[in-house]
C-alpha positions as CSV (number, residue, x, y, z in Angstrom):
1,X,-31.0,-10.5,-28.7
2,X,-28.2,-7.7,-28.6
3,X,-24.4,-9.4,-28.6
4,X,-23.6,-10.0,-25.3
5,X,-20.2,-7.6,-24.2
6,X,-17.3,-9.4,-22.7
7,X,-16.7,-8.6,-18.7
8,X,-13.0,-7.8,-19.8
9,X,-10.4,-5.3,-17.8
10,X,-7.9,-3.4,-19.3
11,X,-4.1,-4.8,-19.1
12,X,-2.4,-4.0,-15.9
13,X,-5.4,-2.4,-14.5
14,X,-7.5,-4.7,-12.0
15,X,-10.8,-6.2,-9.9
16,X,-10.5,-6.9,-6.3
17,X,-12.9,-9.8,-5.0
18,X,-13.9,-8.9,-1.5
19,X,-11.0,-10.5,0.6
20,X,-8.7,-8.7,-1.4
21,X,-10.4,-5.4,-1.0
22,X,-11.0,-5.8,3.0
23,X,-7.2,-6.6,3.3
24,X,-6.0,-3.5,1.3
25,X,-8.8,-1.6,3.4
26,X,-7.1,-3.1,6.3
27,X,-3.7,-2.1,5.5
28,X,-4.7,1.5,4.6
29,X,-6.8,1.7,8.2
30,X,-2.9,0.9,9.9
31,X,-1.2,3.4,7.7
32,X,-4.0,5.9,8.6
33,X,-3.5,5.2,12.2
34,X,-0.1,5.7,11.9
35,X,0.3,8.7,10.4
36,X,-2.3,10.3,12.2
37,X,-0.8,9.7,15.5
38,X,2.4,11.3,14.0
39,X,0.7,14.6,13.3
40,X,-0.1,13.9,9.6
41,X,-3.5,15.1,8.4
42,X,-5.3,13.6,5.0
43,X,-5.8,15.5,1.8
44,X,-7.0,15.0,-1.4
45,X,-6.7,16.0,-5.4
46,X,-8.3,15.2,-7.8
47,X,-7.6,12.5,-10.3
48,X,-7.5,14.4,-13.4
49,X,-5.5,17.6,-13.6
50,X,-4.5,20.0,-16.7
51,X,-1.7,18.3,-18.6
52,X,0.8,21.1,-18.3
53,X,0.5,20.5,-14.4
54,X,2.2,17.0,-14.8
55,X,4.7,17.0,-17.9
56,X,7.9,17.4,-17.1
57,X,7.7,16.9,-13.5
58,X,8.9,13.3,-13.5
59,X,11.5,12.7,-16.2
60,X,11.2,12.3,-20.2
61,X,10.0,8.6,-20.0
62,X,7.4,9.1,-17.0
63,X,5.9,11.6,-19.6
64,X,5.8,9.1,-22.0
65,X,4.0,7.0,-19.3
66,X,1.5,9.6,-18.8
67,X,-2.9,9.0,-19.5
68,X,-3.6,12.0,-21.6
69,X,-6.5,13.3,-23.4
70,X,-8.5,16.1,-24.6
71,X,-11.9,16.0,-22.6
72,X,-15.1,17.3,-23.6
73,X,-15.0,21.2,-23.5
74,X,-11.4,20.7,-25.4
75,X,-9.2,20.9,-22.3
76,X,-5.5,19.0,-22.5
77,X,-6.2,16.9,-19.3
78,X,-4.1,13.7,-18.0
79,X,-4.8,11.1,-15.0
80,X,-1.9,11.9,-12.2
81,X,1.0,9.5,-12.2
82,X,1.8,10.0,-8.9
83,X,0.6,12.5,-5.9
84,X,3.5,14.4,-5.0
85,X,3.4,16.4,-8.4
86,X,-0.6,17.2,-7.4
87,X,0.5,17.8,-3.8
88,X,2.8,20.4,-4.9
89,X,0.1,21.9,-6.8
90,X,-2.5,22.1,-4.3
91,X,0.4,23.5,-1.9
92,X,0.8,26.3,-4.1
93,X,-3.2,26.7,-4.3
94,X,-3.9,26.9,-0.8
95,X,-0.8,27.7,0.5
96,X,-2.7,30.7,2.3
97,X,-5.3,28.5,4.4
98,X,-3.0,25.8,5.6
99,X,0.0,26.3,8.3
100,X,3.7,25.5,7.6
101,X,5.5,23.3,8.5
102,X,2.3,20.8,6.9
103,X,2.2,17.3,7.4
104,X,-0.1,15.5,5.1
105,X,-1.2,11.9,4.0
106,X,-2.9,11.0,1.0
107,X,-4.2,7.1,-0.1
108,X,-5.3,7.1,-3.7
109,X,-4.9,6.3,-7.0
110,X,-2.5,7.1,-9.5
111,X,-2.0,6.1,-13.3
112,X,0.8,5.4,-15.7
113,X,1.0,3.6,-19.1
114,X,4.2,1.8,-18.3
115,X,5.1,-2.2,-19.0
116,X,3.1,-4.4,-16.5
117,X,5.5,-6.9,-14.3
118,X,5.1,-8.2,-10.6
119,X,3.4,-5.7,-8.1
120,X,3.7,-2.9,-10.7
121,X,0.2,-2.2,-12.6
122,X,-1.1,0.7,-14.8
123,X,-3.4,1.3,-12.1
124,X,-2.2,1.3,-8.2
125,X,-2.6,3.0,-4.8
126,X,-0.3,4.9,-3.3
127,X,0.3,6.1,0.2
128,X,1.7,8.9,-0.1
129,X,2.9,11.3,3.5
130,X,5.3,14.4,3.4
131,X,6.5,17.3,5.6
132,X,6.5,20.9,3.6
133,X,7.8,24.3,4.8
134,X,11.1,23.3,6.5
135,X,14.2,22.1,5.1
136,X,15.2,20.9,8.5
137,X,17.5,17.8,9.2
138,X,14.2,16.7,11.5
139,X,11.9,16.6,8.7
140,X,14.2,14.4,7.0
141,X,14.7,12.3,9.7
142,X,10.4,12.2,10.6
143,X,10.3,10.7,7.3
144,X,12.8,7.6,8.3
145,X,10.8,7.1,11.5
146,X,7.4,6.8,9.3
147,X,8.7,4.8,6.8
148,X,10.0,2.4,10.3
149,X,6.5,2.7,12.1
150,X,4.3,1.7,9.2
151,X,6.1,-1.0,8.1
152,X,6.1,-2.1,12.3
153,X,1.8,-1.4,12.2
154,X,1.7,-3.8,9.1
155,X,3.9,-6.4,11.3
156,X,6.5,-6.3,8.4
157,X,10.0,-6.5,10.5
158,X,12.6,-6.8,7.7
159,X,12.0,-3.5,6.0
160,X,15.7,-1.9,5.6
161,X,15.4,1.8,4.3
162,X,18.3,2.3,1.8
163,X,19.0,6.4,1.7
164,X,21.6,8.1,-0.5
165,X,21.4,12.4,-0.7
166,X,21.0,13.2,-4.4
167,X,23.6,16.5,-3.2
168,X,26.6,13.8,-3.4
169,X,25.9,12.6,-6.6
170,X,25.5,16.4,-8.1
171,X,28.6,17.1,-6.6
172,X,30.4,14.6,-8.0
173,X,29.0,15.1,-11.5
174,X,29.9,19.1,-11.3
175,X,33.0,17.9,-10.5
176,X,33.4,15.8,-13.2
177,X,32.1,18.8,-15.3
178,X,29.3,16.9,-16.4
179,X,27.2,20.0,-17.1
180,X,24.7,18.6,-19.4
181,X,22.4,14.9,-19.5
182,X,22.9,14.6,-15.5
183,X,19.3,13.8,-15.4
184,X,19.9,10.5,-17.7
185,X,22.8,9.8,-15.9
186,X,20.4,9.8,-12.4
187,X,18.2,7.8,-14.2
188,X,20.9,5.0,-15.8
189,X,22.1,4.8,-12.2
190,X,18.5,4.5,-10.7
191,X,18.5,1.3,-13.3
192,X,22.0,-0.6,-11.5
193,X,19.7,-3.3,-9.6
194,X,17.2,-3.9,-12.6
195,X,20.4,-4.1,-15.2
196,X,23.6,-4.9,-13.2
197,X,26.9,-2.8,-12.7
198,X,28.3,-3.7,-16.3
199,X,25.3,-2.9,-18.4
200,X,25.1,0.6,-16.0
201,X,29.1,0.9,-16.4
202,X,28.5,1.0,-20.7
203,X,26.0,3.1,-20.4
204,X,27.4,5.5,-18.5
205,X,30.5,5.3,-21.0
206,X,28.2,6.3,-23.5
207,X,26.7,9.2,-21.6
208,X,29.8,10.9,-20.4
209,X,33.1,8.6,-21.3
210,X,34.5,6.1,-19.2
211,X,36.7,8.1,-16.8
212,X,33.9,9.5,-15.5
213,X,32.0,6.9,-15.6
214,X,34.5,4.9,-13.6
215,X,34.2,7.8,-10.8
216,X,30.3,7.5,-10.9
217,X,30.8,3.6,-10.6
218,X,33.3,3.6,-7.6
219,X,30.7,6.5,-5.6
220,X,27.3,4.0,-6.1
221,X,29.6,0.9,-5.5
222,X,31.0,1.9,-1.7
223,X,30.0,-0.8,0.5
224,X,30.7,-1.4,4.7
225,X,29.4,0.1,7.4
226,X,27.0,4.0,7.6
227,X,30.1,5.4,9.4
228,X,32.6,3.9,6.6
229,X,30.7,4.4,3.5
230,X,30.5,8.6,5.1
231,X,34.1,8.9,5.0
232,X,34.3,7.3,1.4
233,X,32.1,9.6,0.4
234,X,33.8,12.6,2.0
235,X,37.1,10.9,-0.2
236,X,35.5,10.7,-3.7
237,X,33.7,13.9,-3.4
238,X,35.1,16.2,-0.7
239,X,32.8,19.4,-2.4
240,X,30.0,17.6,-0.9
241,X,30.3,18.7,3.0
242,X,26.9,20.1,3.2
243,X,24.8,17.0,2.0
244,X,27.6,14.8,4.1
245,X,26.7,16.8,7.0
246,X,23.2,15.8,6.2
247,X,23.6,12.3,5.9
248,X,25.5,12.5,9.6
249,X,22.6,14.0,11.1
250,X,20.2,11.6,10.2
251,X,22.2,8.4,10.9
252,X,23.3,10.0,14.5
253,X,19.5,10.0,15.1
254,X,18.6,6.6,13.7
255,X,21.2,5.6,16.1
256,X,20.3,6.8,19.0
257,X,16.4,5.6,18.5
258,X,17.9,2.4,17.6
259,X,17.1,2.6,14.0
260,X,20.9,2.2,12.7
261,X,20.0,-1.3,11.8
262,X,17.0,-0.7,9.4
263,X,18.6,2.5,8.0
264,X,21.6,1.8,5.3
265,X,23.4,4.5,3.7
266,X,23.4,3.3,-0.2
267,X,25.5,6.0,-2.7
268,X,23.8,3.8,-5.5
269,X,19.8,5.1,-4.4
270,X,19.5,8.2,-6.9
271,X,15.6,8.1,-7.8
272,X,15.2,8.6,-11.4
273,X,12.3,11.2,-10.9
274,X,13.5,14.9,-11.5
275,X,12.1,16.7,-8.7
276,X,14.4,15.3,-5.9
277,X,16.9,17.5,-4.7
278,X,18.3,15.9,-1.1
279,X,17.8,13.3,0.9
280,X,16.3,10.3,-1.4
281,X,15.2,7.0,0.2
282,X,14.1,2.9,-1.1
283,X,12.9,0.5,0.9
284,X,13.3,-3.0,0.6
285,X,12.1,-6.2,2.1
286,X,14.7,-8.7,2.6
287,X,13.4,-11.7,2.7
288,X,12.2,-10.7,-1.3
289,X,15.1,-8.1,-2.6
290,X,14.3,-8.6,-6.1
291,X,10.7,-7.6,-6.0
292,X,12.1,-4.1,-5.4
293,X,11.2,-1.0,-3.7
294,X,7.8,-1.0,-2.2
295,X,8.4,2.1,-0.3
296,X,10.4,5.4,-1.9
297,X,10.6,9.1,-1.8
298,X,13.0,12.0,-1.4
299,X,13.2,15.6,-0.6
300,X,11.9,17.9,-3.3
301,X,13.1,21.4,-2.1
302,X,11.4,22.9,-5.6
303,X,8.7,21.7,-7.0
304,X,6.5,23.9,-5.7
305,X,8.6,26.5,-7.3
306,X,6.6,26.0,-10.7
307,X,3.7,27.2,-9.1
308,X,4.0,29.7,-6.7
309,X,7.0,31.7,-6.2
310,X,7.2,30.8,-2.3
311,X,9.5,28.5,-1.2
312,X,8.0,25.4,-0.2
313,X,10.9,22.9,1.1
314,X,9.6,19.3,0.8
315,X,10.1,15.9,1.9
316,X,8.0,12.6,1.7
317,X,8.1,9.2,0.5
318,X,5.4,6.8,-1.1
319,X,4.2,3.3,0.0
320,X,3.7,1.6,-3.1
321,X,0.5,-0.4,-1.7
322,X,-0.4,-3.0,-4.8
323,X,3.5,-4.0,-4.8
324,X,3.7,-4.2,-0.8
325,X,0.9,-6.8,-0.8
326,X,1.8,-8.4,-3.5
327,X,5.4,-8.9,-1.3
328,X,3.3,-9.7,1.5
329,X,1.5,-12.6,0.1
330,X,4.3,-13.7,-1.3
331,X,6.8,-14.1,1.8
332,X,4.0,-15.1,3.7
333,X,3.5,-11.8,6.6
334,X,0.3,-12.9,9.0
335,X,-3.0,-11.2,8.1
336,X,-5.8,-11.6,10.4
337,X,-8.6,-11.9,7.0
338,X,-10.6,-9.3,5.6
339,X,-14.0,-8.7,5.8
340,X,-16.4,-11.6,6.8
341,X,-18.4,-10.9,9.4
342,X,-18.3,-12.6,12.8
343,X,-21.7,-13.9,12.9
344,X,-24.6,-14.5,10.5
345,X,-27.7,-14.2,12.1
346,X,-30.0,-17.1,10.0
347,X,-33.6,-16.8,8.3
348,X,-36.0,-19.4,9.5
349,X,-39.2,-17.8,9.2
350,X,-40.1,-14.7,7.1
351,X,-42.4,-13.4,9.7
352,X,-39.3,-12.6,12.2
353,X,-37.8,-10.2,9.3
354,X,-37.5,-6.9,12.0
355,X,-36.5,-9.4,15.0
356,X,-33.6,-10.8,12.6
357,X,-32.5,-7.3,12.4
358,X,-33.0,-6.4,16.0
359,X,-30.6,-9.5,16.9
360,X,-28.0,-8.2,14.7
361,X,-28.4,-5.0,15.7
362,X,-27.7,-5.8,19.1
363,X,-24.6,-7.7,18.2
364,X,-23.2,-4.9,16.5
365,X,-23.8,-2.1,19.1
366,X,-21.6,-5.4,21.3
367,X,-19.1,-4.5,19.1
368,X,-19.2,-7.7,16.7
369,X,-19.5,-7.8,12.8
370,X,-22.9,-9.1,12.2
371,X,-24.8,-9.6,8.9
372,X,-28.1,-11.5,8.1
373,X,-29.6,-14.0,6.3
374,X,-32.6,-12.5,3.9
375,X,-34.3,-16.0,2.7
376,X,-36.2,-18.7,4.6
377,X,-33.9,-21.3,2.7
378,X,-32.7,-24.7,4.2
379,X,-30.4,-24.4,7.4
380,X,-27.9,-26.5,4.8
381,X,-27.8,-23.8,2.8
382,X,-27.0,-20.6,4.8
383,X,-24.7,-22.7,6.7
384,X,-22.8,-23.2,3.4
385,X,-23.3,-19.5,2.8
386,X,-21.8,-19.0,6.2
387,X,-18.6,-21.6,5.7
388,X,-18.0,-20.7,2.2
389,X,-17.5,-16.6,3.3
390,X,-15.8,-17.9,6.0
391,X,-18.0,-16.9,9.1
392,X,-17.1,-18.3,12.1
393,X,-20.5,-18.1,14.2
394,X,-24.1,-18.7,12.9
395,X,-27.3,-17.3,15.3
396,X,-30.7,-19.5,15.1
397,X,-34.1,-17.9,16.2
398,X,-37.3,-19.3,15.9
399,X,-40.6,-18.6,17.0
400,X,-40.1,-20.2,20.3
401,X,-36.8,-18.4,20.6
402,X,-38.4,-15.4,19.8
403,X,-40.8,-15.6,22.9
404,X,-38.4,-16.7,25.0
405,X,-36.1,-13.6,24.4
406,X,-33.3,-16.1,23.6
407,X,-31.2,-17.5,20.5
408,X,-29.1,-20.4,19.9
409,X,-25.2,-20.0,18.8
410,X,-23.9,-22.6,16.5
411,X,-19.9,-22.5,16.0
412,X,-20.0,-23.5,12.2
413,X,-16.1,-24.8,13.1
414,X,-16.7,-27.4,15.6
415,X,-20.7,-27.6,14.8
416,X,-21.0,-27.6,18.2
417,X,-24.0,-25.0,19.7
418,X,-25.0,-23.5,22.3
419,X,-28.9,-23.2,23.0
420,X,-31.1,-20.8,25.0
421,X,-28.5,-17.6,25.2
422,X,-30.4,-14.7,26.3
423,X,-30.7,-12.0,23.7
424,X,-28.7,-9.7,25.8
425,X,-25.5,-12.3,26.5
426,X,-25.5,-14.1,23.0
427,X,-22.3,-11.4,22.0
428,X,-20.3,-12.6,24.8
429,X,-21.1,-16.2,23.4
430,X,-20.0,-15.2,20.3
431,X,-16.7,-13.3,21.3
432,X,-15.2,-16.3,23.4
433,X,-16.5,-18.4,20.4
434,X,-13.9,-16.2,18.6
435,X,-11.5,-16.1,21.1
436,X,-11.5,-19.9,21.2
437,X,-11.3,-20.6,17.0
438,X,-8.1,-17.8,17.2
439,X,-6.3,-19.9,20.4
């Protein structure tokens, strides 16, 4: 007998059982909605793209981070890391058959090597939107009211969207005449809530002297209100009045939608990855801070640049969906359950096979979840079948149901029944049955 293998999964990457699957199928359905009814169309890429596509893109240690092999015709391929890089790509591709400004929306996979830790895996879906072909203050601010209405659709009410404009922080650094290793300084900044203010402060010592570093720490320190951090800002770095004026415009509009409470203007949000040029964005749940960002993104004004030699302004931001859910569970947000089906129509006699089906084909052209039993085993049994995948409503016909065009509803909560529903009225049994177990 041949050594049996040992069902094992990789570290950090994952199974879902069904529950978990129909609830992050659920969650992507809301985002989906959303977006869609914003004017955001879904794409795709693949998951595998020619190395020299990805490297570099993100920042020296997201390279290091990167799933990279030769295939089999000899090609340098690695597994995308995230979807903007790709998006920019296929931008550049097929710039020619889409219309600009695009609005797109993409729900998929990505891959990195990194250390595995709460909500962060090797393996993870993201939910990716972005606006490309404008620069416009609007498109920045499109991407605030996104981030706002999917969190709302998901019922999550204590998102806060932290925003910083990376065109502040380069200011300041030209200023300081810190002409070289400004990407490592975004990235030891990007660290400050994983590490702390003193561990970022002796870093930054070491990267550019302590003067400076003192400067960088007072700019990503400001604290107070949008209006008061602005004016700060325009004091510590007054070469920055175009990103300033920027930052203005989008918390104007936050405040006159009513936003200005779930947007906060944070100097210490950099984002480590390369790409971003403007407006940058983190958002955080605060009833679970230290879980981190589960929703982040920036404008990316030239990325596309290494591809085409259009310009192709950008902006987006990334729902991190594995993180999110695991934040979710975890603070204890509502879900209505995942996948079991409504009713389970049972198997009492093998000869009614097709009128099993017909029943549950009935029930789901009523609009109800429906599946069906395939054995002729004890009613004990399927009920437990029922009860254990947590279906609420179980349908019994017989032979002498079956002549009499009629089935019996049994609610498998309070085992109570009802008998002799007419084929044609047993869904709206079944529906105040449900109505009844969710009151």
């Amino acid at each position: 007998m041949a050594k049996l293998i040992e069902p094992r999964v990789l570290k950090g990457f994952r199974d879902f059982l069904p529950e978990q699957e129909a609830e992050r199928l659920r969650i992507m359905g809301l985002l989906a909605e959303t977006f869609g009814a914003h004017g955001f169309v879904p794409i795709d890429t693949p998951i595998l793209e020619y190395t020299e596509i990805l490297l570099g893109k993100g920042g020296g240690e997201t390279d290091k981070q990167i799933y990279r092999f030769e295939d089999q015709g000899g090609r340098d391929v690695a597994m995308r890391y995230d979807l903007t890089v790709p998006f920019a790509r296929y931008m550049a591709a097929h710039l020619h058959e889409l219309y600009l400004p695009f609005r797109r929306f993409h729900m998929a996979k990505a891959f990195r090597g990194e250390n595995t830790q709460r909500g962060r895996y090797r393996e993870f879906v993201q939910c990716d939107f972005d606006i490309v072909g404008t620069d416009a203050a609007s498109a920045d601010f499109e991407i605030v009211t996104m981030i706002d209405a999917a969190f709302a659709a998901m019922g999550v009410n204590d998102a806060r969207i932290h925003f910083a404009h990376r065109g502040v922080f380069n200011a300041l650094l030209s200023a300081l005449e810190v002409d070289s290793g400004t990407d490592e300084v975004l990235r030891v900044v990007d660290k400050l809530r994983k590490i702390g203010g003193q561990a970022v402060r002796e870093e930054l010592e070491g990267l550019i002297g302590a003067q400076a570093g003192e400067r960088v720490i007072a700019l990503v320190s400001l604290e107070g209100t949008n209006a008061q951090i602005v004016e700060r800002m325009r004091e510590l770095v007054p070469t920055a009045g175009e990103a300033l004026a920027r930052i203005e415009a989008v918390v104007a509009a936050a405040l006159e939608l009513g936003l200005g409470g779930r947007l906060v203007l944070d100097p210490s949000i950099t984002r480590g990855l390369d790409y971003y040029t403007g407006i940058v964005f983190e958002t955080f749940l605060t009833g679970l801070p230290e879980i981190g960002s589960v929703c982040s993104g920036g404008r990316y004004d030239d990325l596309a640049g290494l591809y085409t030699k259009e310009r192709l302004p950008g902006v987006g931001a990334s729902i991190g969906l594995d993180r999110l859910m695991a934040a979710l569970a975890e603070i204890g947000v509502p879900s209505p359950g995942g996948g079991a089906a409504d009713a389970l129509v049972l198997c009492l006699d093998e000869s009614l096979l097709a009128h099993y089906h017909l029943i549950a084909r009935t029930l789901r052209e009523a609009g109800l979840r429906v599946e069906v039993y395939p054995d002729p085993k004890k009613l004990a049994a399927q009920f437990a079948f029922a009860e254990k995948k947590g279906i609420p409503a179980a349908v019994i016909c017989g032979p002498q149901e079956r002549s009499a065009q009629a089935v019996n509803v049994r609610d498998l909560r309070s085992r109570s029944s009802t008998d002799g529903v007419p084929l044609a009225g047993a869904a709206e049994v079944i529906r105040d049955l449900l109505e009844t177990g969710a009151g």
